[in-house]
C-alpha positions, 0 to 999 in steps of 0.5 A: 494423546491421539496416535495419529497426531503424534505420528504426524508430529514425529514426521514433522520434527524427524524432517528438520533433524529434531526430537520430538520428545525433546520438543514435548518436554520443552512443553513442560515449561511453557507458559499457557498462551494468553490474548495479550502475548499473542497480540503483543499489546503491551508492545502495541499501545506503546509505539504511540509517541507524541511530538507535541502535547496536543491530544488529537495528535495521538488520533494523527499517529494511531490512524497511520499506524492503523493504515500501516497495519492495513497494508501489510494485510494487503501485502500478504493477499496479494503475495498470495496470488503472485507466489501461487502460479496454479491459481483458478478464477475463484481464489483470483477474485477471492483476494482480490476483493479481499484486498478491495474490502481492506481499501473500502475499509480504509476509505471509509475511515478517513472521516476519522481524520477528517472529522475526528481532529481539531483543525487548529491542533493539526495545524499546530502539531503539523509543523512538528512532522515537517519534512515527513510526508505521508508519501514516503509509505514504503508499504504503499509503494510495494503495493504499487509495484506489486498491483501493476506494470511499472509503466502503469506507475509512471509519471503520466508525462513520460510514459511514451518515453519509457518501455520494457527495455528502458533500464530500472533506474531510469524508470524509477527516476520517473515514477509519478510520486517522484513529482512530489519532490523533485524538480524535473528542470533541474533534477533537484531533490527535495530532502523528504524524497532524498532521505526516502530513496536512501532507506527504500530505493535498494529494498524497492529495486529487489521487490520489483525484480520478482513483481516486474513479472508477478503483479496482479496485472501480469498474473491476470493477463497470463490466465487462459483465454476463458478466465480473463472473461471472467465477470466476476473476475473482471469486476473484482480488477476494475472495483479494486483498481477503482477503490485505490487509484479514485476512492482511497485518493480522494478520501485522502484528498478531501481530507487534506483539502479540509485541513490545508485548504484554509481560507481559499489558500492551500497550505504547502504539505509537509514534505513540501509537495505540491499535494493538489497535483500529485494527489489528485487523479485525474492529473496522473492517471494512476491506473493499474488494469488499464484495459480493463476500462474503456476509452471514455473511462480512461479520458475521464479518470478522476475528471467527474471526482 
């Protein structure tokens, strides 16, 4: 063995109190590293369990569990740059466009649910994820979170009300995708939301405790002058922040749009939300980097979709 190595390797196991020829003879008894192990495979094909007995519902499963995957990648680059206080321009917009190309990639595979399910099996199988929603992704919600100010994130009808000295669980009961499930006269939760808050909403409030001040938005604006006019960087913000609040949405859209939308009437979503509204962009505005956009920009988004 390479002296060097094995220097290095004492060095590493001498720092945390360990031995290291007692690390080498566990060696012995190792099996060799195999794809399958690595990857888990087995583990990984098994999670797939139907409701039903129709076929395309496995597509249904597969295809979340895919897009689940995704964001956890998109998590991990974006943790990257909030943990990384000396971060120049150039890793900045390396991850940003990273995480970009990982929402293209999922924006380009929608044609998978949309062309690549029977429309009468998903409307027969459907009935059997009710009251789940696809809204209840805590993933996608910490992505959220971690991409921009909580103001940014707020029901677009109650943004003027709210700012930084508004208390977290007022904010939170304002949140844009709380519309999906909540009645705002009466304050009536639907269930979906309900058992949604109970499982995530303590796991949320202690993820934006650190991304209320490391979220993209907030890193970005804490650059130096002269890296906040990057180019490059700037058109790394603006596709991302186009890529997930327009073109990952209305892939999403239209996809629901060609299942749900049947014989001009637009069938409720599982969860029981009003879909067409909360969905869509150009009714909440979802938008992470709003300066980053001019004026017309901001008035038209979503409006031209």
């Amino acid at each position: 063995m390479d002296s060097k190595i094995t220097d290095q390797l004492k060095k590493k196991y001498e720092a945390i109190g360990q031995d290291l020829n007692v690390q080498l003879e566990g060696l012995l008894h190792g099996k060799p590293m195999t794809y399958w192990d690595y990857i888990q495979t087995d583990a990984l094909l098994n999670l797939q369990v139907q409701r039903t007995t129709l076929p395309d519902e496995m597509v249904f499963i597969m295809y979340h569990q895919i897009t689940e995957l995704f964001f956890k990648m998109i998590l991990v680059e974006i943790e990257q740059v909030a943990k990384n206080d000396t971060a120049d321009v150039t890793v900045f917009t390396s991850k940003l466009m990273r995480i970009s190309r990982y929402f293209d990639m999922l924006t380009a595979s929608f044609t998978i649910m949309k062309d690549g399910m029977d429309v009468d099996q998903y409307n027969k199988f459907r009935t059997t994820l009710t009251p789940a929603s696809g809204f209840q992704s805590a993933q996608y919600r910490k992505i959220e979170f971690a991409s921009t100010e909580l103001i940014n994130l707020i029901d677009k009808r109650y943004r003027e009300t709210i700012d930084r000295n508004t208390s977290y669980e007022h904010a939170f009961e304002h949140l844009y995708w709380q519309a999906a499930g909540k009645d705002y006269k009466t304050g009536k939760k639907s269930y979906t939301l309900s058992v949604f808050e109970e499982k995530y909403k303590g796991e949320f409030i202690k993820f934006t405790e650190f991304y209320n001040t490391h979220n993209l938005w907030t890193k970005f604006k804490a650059l130096p002058q002269e890296h906040r006019e990057n180019k490059e960087l700037i058109k790394a913000m603006r596709h991302y922040d186009y890529t997930v609040n327009i073109k990952w949405v209305m892939a999403h859209y239209n996809t629901a749009n060609h299942y749900l939308n049947l014989g001009g009437k637009t069938a409720e979503a599982t969860g029981g939300s009003e879909w067409v509204k909360y969905m869509h962009p150009k009714h909440q505005k979802r938008i992470f980097f709003p300066d980053l956009w001019t004026e017309e920009e901001l008035q038209n988004w979503g409006s031209n979709i």
